[in-house]
C-alpha positions as CSV (number, residue, x, y, z in Angstrom):
1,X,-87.3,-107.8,15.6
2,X,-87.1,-111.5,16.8
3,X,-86.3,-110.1,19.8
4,X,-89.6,-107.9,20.1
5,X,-91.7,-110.3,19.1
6,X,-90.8,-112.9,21.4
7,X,-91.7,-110.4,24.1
8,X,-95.3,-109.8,22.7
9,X,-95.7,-113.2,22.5
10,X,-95.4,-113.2,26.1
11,X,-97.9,-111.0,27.2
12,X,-101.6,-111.3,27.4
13,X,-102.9,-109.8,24.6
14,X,-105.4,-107.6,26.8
15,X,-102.7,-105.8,28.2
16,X,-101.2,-104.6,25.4
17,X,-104.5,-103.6,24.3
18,X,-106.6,-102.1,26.8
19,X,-108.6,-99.7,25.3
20,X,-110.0,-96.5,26.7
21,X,-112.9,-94.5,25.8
22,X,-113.5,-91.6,24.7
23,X,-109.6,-91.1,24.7
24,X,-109.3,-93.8,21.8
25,X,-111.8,-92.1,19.6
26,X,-109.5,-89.6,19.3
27,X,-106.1,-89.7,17.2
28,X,-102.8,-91.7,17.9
29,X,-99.9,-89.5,16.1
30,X,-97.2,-91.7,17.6
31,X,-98.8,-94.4,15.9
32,X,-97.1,-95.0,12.2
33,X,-100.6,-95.4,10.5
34,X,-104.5,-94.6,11.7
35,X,-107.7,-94.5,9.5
36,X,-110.8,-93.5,10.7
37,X,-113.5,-95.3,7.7
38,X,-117.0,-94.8,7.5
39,X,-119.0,-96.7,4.8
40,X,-123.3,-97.2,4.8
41,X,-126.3,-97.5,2.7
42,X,-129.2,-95.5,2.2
43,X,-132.7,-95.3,1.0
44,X,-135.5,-93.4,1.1
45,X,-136.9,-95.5,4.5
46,X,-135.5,-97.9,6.3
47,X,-137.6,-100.6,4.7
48,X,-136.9,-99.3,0.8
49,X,-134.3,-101.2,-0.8
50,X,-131.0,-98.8,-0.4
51,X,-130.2,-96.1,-3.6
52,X,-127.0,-95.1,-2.6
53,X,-124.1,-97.0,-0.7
54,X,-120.9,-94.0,0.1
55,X,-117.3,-94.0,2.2
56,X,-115.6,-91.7,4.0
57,X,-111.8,-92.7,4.9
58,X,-109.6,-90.3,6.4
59,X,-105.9,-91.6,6.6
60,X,-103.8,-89.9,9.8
61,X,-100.0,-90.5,8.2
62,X,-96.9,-88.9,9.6
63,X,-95.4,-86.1,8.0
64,X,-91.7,-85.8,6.0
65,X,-91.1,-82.9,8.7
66,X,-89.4,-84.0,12.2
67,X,-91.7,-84.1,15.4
68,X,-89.3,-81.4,17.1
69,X,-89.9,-78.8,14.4
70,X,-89.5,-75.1,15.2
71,X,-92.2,-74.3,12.6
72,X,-96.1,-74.1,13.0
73,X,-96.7,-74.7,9.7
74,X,-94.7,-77.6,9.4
75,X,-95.7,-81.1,7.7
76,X,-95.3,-83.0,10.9
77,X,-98.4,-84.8,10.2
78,X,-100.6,-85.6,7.1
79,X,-104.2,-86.1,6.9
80,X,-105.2,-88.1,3.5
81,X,-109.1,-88.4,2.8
82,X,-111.3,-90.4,0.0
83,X,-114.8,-90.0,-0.4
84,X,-116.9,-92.0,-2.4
85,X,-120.7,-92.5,-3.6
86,X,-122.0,-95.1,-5.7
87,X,-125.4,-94.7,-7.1
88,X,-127.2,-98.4,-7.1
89,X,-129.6,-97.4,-9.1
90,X,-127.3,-96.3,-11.9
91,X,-124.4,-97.9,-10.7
92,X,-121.7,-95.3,-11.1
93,X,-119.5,-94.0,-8.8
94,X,-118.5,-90.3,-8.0
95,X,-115.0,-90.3,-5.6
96,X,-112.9,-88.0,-4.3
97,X,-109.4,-87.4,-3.0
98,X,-107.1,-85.2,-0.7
99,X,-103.8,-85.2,1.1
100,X,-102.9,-82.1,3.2
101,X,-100.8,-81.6,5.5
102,X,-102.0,-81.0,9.1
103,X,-103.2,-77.4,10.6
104,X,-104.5,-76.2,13.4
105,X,-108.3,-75.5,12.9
106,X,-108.6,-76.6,9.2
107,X,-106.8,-80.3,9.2
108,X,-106.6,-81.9,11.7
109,X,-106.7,-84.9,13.8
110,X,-107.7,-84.4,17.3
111,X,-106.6,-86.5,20.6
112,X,-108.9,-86.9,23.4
113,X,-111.9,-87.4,20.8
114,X,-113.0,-88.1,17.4
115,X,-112.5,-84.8,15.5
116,X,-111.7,-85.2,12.3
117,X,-111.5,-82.3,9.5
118,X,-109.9,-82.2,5.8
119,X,-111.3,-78.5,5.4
120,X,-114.5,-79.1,5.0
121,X,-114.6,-83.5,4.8
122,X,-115.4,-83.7,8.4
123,X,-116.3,-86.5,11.2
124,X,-117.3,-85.7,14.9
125,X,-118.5,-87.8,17.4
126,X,-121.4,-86.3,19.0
127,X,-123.5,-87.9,22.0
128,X,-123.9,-91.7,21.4
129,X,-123.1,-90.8,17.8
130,X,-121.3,-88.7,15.3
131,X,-121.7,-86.5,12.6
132,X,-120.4,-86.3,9.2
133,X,-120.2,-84.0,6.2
134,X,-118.2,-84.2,2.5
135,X,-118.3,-83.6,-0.6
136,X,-117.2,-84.9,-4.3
137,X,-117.8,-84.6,-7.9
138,X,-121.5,-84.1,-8.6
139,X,-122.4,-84.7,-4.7
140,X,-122.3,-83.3,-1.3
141,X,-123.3,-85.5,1.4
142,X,-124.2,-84.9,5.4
143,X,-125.3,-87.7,7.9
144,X,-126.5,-87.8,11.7
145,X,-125.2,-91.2,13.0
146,X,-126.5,-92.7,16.2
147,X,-126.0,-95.6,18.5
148,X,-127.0,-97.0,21.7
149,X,-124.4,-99.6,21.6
150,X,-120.8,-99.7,22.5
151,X,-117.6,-100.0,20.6
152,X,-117.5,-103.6,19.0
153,X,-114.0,-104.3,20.3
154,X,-112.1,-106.6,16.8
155,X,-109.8,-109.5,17.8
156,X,-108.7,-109.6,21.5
157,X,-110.3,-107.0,23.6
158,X,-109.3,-104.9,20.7
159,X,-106.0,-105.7,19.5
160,X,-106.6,-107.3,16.2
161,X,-103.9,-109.7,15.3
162,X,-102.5,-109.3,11.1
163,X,-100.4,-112.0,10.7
164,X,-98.5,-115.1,12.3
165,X,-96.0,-112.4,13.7
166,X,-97.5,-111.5,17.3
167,X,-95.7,-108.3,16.6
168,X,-98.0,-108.1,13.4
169,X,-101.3,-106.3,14.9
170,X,-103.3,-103.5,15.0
171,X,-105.4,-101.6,17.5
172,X,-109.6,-101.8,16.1
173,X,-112.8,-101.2,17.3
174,X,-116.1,-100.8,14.6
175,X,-119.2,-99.1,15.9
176,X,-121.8,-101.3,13.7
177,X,-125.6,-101.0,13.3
178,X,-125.1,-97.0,13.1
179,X,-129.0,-95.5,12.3
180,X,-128.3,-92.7,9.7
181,X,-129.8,-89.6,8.5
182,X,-128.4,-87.9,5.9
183,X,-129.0,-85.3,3.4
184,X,-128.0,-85.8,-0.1
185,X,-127.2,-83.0,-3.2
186,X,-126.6,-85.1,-6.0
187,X,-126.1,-82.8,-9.3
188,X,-128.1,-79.8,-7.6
189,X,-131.2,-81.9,-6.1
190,X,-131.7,-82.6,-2.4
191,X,-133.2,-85.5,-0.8
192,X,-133.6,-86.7,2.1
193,X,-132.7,-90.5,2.7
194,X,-132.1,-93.0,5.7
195,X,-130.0,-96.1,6.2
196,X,-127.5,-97.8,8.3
197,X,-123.7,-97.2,8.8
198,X,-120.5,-98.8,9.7
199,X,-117.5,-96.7,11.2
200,X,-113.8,-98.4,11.9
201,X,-111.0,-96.7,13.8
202,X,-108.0,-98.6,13.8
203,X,-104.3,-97.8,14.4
204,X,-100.6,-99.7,14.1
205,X,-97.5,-99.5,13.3
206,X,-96.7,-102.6,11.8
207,X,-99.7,-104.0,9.6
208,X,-99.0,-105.8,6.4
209,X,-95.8,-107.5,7.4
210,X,-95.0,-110.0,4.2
211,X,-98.8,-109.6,3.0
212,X,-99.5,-108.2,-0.6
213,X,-103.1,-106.9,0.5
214,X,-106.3,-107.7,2.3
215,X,-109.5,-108.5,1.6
216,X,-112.4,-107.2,3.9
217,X,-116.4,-107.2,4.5
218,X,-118.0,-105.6,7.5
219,X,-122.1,-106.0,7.1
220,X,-125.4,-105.3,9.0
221,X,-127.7,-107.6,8.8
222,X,-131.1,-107.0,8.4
223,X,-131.8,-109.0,11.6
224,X,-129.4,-106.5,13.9
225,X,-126.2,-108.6,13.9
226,X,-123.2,-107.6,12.8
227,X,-120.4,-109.4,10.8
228,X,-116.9,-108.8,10.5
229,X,-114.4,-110.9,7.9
230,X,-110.8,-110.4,6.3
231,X,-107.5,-112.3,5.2
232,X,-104.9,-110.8,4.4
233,X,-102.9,-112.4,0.9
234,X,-99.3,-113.1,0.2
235,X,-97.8,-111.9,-3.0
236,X,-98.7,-115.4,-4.7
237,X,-102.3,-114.9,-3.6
238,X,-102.0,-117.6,-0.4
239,X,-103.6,-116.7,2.7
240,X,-101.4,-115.3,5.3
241,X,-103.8,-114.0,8.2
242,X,-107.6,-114.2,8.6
243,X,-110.2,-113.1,11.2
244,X,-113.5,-111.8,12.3
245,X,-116.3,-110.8,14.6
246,X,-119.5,-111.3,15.1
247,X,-121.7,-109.3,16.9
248,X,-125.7,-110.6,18.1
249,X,-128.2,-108.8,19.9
250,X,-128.3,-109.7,23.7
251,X,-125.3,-111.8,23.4
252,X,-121.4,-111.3,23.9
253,X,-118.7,-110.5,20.9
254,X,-117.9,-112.9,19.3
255,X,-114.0,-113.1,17.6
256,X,-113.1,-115.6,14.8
257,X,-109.8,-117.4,14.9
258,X,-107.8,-117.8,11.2
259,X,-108.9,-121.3,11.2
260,X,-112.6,-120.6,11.4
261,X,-112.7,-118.4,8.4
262,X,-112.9,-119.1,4.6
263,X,-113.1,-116.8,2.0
264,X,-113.3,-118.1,-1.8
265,X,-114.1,-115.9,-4.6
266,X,-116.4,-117.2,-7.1
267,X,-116.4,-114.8,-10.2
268,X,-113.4,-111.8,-10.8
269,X,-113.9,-108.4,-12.6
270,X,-110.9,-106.7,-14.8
271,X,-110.7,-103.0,-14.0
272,X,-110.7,-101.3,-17.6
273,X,-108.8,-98.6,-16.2
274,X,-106.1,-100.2,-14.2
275,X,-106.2,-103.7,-15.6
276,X,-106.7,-105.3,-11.9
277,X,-108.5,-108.1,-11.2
278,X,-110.5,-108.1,-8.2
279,X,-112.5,-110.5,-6.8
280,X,-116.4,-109.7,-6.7
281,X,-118.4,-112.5,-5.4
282,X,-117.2,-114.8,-2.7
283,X,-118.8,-117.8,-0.4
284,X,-118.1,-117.6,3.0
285,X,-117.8,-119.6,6.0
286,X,-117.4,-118.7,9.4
287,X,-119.4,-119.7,12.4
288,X,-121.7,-116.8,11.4
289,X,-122.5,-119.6,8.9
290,X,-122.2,-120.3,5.4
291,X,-123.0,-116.9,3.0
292,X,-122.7,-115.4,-0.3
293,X,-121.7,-112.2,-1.1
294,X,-121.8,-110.1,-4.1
295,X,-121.7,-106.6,-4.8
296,X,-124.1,-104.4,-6.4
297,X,-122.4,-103.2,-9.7
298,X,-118.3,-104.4,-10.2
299,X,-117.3,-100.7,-11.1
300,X,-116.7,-99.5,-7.9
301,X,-112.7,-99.4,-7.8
302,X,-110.9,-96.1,-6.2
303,X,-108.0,-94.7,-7.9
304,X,-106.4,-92.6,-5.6
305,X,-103.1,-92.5,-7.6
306,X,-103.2,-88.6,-7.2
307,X,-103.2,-88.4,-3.3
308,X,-101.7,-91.5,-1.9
309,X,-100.5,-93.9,-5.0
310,X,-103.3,-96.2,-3.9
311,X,-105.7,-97.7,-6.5
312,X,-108.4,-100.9,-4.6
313,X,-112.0,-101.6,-4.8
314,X,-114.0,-100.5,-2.0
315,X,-117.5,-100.9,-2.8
316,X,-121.4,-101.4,-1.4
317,X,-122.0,-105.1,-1.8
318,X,-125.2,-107.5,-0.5
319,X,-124.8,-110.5,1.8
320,X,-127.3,-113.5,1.0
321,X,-127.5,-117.0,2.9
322,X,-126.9,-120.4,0.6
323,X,-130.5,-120.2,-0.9
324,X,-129.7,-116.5,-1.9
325,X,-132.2,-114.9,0.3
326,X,-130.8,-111.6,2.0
327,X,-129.3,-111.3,5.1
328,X,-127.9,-107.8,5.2
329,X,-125.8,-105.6,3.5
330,X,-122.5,-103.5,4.1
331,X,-119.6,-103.1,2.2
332,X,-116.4,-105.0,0.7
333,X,-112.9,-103.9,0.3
334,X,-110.4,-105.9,-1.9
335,X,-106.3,-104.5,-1.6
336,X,-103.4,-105.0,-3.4
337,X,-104.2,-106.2,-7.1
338,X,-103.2,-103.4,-8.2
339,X,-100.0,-103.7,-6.1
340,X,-98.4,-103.9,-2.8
341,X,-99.7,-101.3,-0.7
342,X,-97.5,-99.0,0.4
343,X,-98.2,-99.5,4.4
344,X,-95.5,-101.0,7.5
């Protein structure tokens, strides 16, 4: 291990990380984990304060069955989803699980291109942008994504480092500032709604390292920038990584160094059902500036204990400068209060 690291050390982090489009849309099943995550707001025009805030993860894991298996049908790799939508307006939130294993033409993960499908959860990239479709307790949910932008490449030419470890990274790109169509049935009405949407691909085989979780916030601001922060936390709650991007209209990406970013919570919210406590409002500072963040209702916590053993918050939150006037808004996700993850 010492051994491998020192080697990455010595290598220009480009060239481990040269990425190439639209070959790296696609899937990675060498790679030990990959999520494809798609979170966004939506209103009924782009200028109405948003309704609805929703997620769509799909999880690429490998399988218990070896690579060289005789069998079609066997679990060589696994394909775990979560949807979620969280009504602002009545702040509740209706979620979703599944973990399948993979096959051809119903789950699957393809290379070459994003083409993602859990049955009948599904995200596609399309032209210069994608389309989605799921579904969950109460709700179905369809979206038309576009973009005229290109792939906001995290950390160094997209290799994102996650920890002091140089062997500790990940391979991530976010497409940002997504303009978003969708078509909403909640409890048998349809409506029609607009809004933005952020999508994150990002693959690795070694991620958490000694980390007990992460905490992360990727927001559009109303102004068209686009802001990326995390750290990830030790057991005993100390910071062991941070980062972040910013990206500005008519200027270059911009990456954040560990030293450039702090993240302080400011008020915590006990989970009834799982007893963790996460934190959800924080003040941040990065040379993005200093910001507050706070979400739009606390109960917004996935339990995904029936699919992958995971249970974190993952919610729509609002970003606000120090006077509390707002900037933007996106969404938050806070891991491992409820335990270690269960990740390389």
């Amino acid at each position: 291990m010492k051994r491998r690291a020192l080697l990455l050390a010595a290598l220009p982090l480009p060239a481990r990380a040269a990425l190439n489009f639209p070959h790296d849309f696609g899937a990675h099943p060498a790679q030990g984990i990959e999520w494809w995550y798609l979170t966004g707001l939506l209103g009924d025009s782009g200028s109405a304060p948003p309704r609805f805030g929703y997620q769509l993860t799909f999880f690429r894991l490998p399988g218990p069955a070896a690579a060289d298996h005789p069998s079609g049908l066997a679990a060589r790799q696994l394909l775990l989803g979560h949807v979620a939508l969280s009504d602002l307006g009545a702040k509740k939130q209706h979620h979703g699980q599944r973990l399948l294993r993979a096959l051809p033409g119903a789950v699957q993960a393809e290379m070459g291109d994003c083409n993602v499908k859990l049955r009948d959860w599904t995200l596609k990239r399309s032209g210069n942008g994608y389309r989605a479709a799921f579904n969950g307790p109460g709700f179905a949910l369809a979206l038309n994504l576009s973009t005229p932008d290109a792939p906001l490449l995290q950390g160094e030419a997209g290799l994102s480092r996650k920890g002091p470890d140089p062997a500790q990274f990940s391979r991530y790109y976010s497409r940002p500032q997504l303009a978003t169509e969708a078509m909403l049935t909640l409890d048998g009405q349809r409506q029609r709604l607009t809004g933005r949407a952020w999508l994150d691909h990002e693959w690795s085989d070694s991620l958490l390292g000694q980390a007990q979780g992460w905490d992360w916030l990727g927001i559009n601001l109303d102004d068209g920038r686009a802001l990326t922060l995390f750290q990830l936390r030790r057991k005993d709650g100390s910071r062991d990584w941070a980062g972040g991007s910013l990206r500005s209209p008519g200027q270059p990406d911009r990456s954040f160094t560990p030293q450039q970013v702090e993240m302080t919570p400011l008020r915590h919210w006990t989970s009834p059902a799982t007893g963790a406590n996460y934190p959800v409002e924080w003040r941040l500072k990065s040379p993005a500036g200093e910001m507050l963040l706070s979400t739009y209702f606390d109960a917004q916590e996935i339990d995904a204990r029936h699919s992958s053993g995971l249970v974190y918050w993952e919610g729509a939150a609002q970003l606000f400068d120090r006077e509390k006037r707002p900037l933007g808004a996106g969404y938050l996700e806070l891991t491992g209060y409820a335990g270690r993850l269960p990740l390389p």
